[in-house]
N, C-alpha and C positions, 0 to 999 in steps of 0.2 A: 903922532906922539911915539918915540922910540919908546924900547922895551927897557925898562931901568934892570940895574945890576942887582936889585935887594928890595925887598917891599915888606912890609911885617905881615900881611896877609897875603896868598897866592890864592885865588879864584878857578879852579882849573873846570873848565865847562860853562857858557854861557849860553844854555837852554834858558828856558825858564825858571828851572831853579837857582841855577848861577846868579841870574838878572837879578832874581829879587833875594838872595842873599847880596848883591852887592849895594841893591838900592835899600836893604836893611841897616845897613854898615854906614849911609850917609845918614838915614835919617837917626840915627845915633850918635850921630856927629866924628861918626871916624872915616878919615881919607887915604891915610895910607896903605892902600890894596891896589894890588892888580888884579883884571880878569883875561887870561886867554881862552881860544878855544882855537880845536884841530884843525876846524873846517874853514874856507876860505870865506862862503859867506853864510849866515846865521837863515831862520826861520823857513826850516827844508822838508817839515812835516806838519800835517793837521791830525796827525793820531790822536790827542786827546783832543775831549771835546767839552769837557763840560767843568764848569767853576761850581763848587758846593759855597752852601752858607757859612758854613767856618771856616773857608778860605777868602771869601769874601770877605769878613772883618779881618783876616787875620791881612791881607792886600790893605784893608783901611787903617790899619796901626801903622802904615808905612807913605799914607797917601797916594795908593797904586788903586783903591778899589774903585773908586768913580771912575777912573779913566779907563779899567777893564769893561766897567760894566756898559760906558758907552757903545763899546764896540760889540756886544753879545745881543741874545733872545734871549729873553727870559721866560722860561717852561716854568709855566703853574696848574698846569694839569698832563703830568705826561700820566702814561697808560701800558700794561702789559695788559695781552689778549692774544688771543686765538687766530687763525686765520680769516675770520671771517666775524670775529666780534670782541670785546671788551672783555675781560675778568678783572682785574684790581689794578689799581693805581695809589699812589699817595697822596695824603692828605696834607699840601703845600701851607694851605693858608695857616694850618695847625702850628705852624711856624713864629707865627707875629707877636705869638707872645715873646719868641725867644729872642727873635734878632730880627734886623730890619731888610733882611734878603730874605724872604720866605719861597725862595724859587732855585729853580737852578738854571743858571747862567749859557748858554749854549755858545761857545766861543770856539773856533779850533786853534789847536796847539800855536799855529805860526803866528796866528792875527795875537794871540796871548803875548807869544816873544816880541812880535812886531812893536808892542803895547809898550811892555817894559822895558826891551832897547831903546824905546826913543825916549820914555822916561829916561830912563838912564844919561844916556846921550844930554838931555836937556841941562843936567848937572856935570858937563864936561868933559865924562869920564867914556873911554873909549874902551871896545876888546879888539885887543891884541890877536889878530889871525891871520895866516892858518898858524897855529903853533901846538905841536904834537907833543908832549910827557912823553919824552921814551925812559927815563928814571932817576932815582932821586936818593941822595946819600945822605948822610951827618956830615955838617961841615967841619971839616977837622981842626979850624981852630975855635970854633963854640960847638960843641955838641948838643947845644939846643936850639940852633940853626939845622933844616934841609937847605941842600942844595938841589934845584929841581933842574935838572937838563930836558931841555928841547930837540925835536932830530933834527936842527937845521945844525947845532953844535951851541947854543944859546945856553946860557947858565942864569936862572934868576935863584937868591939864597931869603929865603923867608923863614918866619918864626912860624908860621901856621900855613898849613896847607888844607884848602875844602875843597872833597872832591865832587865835584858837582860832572862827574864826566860819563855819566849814564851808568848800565848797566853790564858795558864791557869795562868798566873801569878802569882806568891804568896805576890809576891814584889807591885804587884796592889793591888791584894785585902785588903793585908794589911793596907794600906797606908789611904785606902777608896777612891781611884779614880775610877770612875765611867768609864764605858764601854760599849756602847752601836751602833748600828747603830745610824750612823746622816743620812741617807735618807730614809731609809724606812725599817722595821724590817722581810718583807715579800717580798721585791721588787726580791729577786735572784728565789721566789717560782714561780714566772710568766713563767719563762723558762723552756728548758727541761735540763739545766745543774743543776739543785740544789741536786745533788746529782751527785759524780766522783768518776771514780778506775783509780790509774796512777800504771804501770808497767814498770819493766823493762825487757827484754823479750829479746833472740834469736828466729829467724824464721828459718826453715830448708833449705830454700834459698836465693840466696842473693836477695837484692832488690835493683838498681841503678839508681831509681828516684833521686826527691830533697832530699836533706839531710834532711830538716828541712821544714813540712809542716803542714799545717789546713786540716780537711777535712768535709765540710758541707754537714749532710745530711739532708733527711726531719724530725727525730727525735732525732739528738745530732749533737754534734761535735766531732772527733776524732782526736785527735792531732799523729805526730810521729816524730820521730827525730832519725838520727845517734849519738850516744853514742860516744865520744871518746874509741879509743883505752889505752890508758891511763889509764880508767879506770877499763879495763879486767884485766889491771894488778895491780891495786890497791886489786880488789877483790879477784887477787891469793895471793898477800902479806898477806893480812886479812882470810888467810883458805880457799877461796873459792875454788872448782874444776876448773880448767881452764877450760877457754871459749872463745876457737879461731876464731869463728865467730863472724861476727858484732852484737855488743848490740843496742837496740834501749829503747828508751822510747816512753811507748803510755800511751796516755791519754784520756777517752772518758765518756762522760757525757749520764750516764743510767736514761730513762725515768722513773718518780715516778709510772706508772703502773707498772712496771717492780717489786716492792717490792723492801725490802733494799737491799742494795749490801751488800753478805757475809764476814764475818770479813779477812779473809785469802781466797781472789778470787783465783780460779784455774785456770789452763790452759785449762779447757774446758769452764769455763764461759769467761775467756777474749777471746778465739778464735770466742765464738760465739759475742761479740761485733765489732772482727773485720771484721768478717762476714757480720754484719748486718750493720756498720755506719762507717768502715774504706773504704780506696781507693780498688777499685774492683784490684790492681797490689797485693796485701796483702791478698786475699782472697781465701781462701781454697776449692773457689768452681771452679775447671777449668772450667766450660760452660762461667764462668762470666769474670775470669781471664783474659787481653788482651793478655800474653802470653800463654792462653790454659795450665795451669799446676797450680797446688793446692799448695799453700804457706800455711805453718803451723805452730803454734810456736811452736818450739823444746824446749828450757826454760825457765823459770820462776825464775830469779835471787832475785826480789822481790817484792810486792803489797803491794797497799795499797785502803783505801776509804776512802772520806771524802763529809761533805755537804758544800756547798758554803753559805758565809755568812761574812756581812762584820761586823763590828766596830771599835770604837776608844776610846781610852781613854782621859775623860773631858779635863786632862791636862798630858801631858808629864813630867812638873815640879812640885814637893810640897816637903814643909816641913812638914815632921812628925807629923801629930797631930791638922795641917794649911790648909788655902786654897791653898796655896801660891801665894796668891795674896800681894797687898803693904800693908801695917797695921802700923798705929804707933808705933814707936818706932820702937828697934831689932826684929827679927823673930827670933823665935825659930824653936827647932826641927831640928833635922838630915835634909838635903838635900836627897830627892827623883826624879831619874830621870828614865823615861822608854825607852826604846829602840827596836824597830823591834815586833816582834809578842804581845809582853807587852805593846805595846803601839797602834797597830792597826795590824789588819787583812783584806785582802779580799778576792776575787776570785783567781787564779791564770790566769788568764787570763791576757795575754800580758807580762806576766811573772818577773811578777812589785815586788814582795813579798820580797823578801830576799835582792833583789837591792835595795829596801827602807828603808831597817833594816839597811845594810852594810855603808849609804850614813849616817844612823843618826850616828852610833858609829864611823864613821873615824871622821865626823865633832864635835861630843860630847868628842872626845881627847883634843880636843885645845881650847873649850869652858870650859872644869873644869879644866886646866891651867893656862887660862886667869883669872876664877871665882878665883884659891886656890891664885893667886900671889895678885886679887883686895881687896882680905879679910884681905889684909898683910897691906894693906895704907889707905883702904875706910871702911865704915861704912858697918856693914853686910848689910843692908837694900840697898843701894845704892850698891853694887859688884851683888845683888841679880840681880839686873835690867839685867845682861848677862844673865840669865839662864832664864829669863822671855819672853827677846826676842827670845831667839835660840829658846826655846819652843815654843812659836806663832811662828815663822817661820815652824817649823816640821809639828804640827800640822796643818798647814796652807798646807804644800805638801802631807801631809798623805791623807788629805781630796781630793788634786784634782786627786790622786792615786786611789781611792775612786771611784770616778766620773768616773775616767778614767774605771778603771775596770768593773764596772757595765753597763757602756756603752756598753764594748767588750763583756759581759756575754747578755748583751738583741739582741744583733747582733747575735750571733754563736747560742745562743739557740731559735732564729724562731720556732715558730710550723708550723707545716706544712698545720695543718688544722684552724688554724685561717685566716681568710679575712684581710686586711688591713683595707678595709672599707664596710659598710652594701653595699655601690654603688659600688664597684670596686671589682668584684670577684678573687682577684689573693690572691692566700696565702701570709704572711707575707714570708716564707723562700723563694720561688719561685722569690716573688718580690726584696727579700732579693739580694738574686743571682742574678738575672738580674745586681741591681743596680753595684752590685760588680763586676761586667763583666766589662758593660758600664763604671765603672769609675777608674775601676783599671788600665786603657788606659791611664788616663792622667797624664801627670808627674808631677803636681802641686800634685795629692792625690798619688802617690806614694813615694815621697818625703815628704809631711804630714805625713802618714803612718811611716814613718823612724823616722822621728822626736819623733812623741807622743812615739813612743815605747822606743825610746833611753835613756828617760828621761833627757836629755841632758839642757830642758827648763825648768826641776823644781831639779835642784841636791839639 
């Protein structure tokens, strides 16, 4: 399918959020949109890993949720603990009153796209690649047209443009929306997380712990999780050598003494993370091992690193060239909206990221529905007011995602040699731990625990 001259929606990014902003847009009953993206071919990372329950229904207002959830695990007892035991987990089942996912979904990033590209696909509708936004002007005979140029020299002219194009966005910077941390531009540098390598990895033996755990030690955190089966077989479809053992993802946050993490980590620098900050059941040193026997990672499917850091974009909505704010008279300029990594980032702690992208583009279907039919009967200024609110509303959830996250990153990354107080000689992480002991007993914070992370209280 060629690239048409003009489309009323322009789609720019077809991650996941892209996907399911466009499969929002059918099942609403609207078709005239394009979606491009830069890259030649699509589903090139498994960074995110986990589906919450209020993206889960918010996937089923669109008819995408059964067919994510075929392809996942679903953790209903995962666990943070110790190196060598248990302190608190959430209370999953706590859930069933609320909604019919009481779990969280363990899917990585590309099996998700894989997912909803071929939804997509099944309704027709193709993305447009590689095609790169190098910039985007007011079309000089309607002003409330962009005109969005491509570097190959492509020109498509749309009434609305969502930028769905991560977190270097080009569709922000364009636009001139500002991005920055709202709490503190330094505050992730306090911890020992502000620097992570996530893996996907086979170990040479099995391991039949929890599925899905934290593991606190005195200088990181290391995460791991059981991998769907599901996805060994996506990765044989996609060329990979088959991989009959269980896949896991680990993730662990290396101290800044440490130096950078290498751009393509090995399997001898992650062994040694797991050595030093994963659960002694995982750890290649049989003295320490509780089974007396050295576990070792046999593969290395894929790495990566990155720094922890949050921000958000001023506004989610503008027109072209505008505040978008109310102004007398008509507004000009193309409609600008952002969505998912184009509109905020943070830690991935709690595993908030992609589930906040996914919640804005299934709800931003039915908001530029509502906006293209109000434009039909109301004054542009006045249909504007839906895109101003849904904006302050997003913006308003991205922020407590925000909060939430950096909370869970100042928790997991204690130091171990900081005091709590000049009077009370116990380390921050030690005291850390205790408290996670003592309160992960009681079923009011096990149940909180479920909640915050569900996002079920901010969709």
């Amino acid at each position: 399918m060629s690239l048409p001259d003009s489309t009323t929606i322009l789609i720019v990014g077809a991650g996941p959020t892209g996907l399911a902003a466009a499969l929002s847009l059918l099942h609403h009953g609207f078709h005239d949109f394009v979606i491009v993206d830069a890259v030649l071919n699509g589903e090139n990372t498994s960074r995110a890993l986990v589906v919450h329950p209020a993206t889960l229904e918010a996937l089923d207002t669109i008819g995408c949720g059964d067919d994510i959830i075929s392809q996942g695990t679903k953790a209903t007892k995962p666990q943070v603990g110790t190196r060598s035991g248990s302190l608190a987990g959430p209370n999953m089942a706590y859930l069933k009153r609320y909604t019919r996912h009481p779990y969280a979904l363990v899917i990585p990033q590309n099996l998700t796209e894989h997912v909803l590209g071929t939804k997509l696909a099944s309704f027709g509708v193709s993305v447009h690649r590689p095609l790169k936004v190098v910039g985007m002007k007011r079309n000089t005979e309607n002003t409330q047209l962009t005109d969005v140029t491509f570097e190959d020299g492509r020109v498509v002219t749309t009434k609305y443009v969502v930028g769905a194009d991560g977190a270097r966005s080009v569709v922000r910077t364009t636009a001139g929306i500002g991005f920055h941390d709202p709490i503190s531009e330094k505050s992730e540098q306090v911890t020992n997380l502000a620097q992570m390598v996530l893996a996907d990895v086979t170990f040479d033996a099995s391991d039949e712990d929890v599925p899905f755990s934290g593991t606190l030690s005195s200088n990181s955190f290391f995460l791991r999780a059981h991998l769907p089966f599901t996805f060994n077989e996506y990765l044989v479809a996609n060329g990979h050598p088959n991989l009959s053992g269980q896949l896991y993802r680990i993730g662990c946050g290396v101290p800044l003494e440490d130096g950078e993490i290498p751009h393509s980590p090995s399997r001898e620098y992650l062994q040694n993370l797991v050595d030093r900050f994963g659960p002694y059941s995982l750890s290649s040193d049989s003295s320490v091992n509780p089974k007396s026997k050295s576990v070792c990672i046999k593969d290395v499917v894929w790495a990566t690193r990155f720094r922890n850091h949050a921000a958000i974009a001023d506004t989610p909505f503008t027109r072209l060239g505008s505040s978008g704010s109310s102004q007398p008279g008509e507004p000009e300029g193309g409609v600008i909206f952002l969505v998912g990594d184009a509109a905020h980032i943070h830690s991935p702690a709690g595993g908030q990221g992609m589930n906040l992208g996914l919640r804005d583009a299934v709800f931003l279907g039915e908001i530029l529905t509502k906006h293209i039919h109000a434009t039909e009967t109301k004054p542009l200024s006045e249909a504007d007011a839906i895109l101003r609110d849904f904006a302050a509303v997003r913006h308003a959830r991205a922020l407590e995602v925000i909060g939430l996250t950096k909370g869970l990153l100042s928790v997991m990354g204690s130091k171990d040699g900081e005091w709590m107080y000049w009077w009370l000689p116990i380390s921050a992480a030690t005291f850390r731990n205790w408290a996670l002991w003592v309160a992960g007993k009681l079923p009011f914070v096990q149940q909180k625990m479920a909640w915050e992370l569900s996002g079920l209280g901010r969709r």
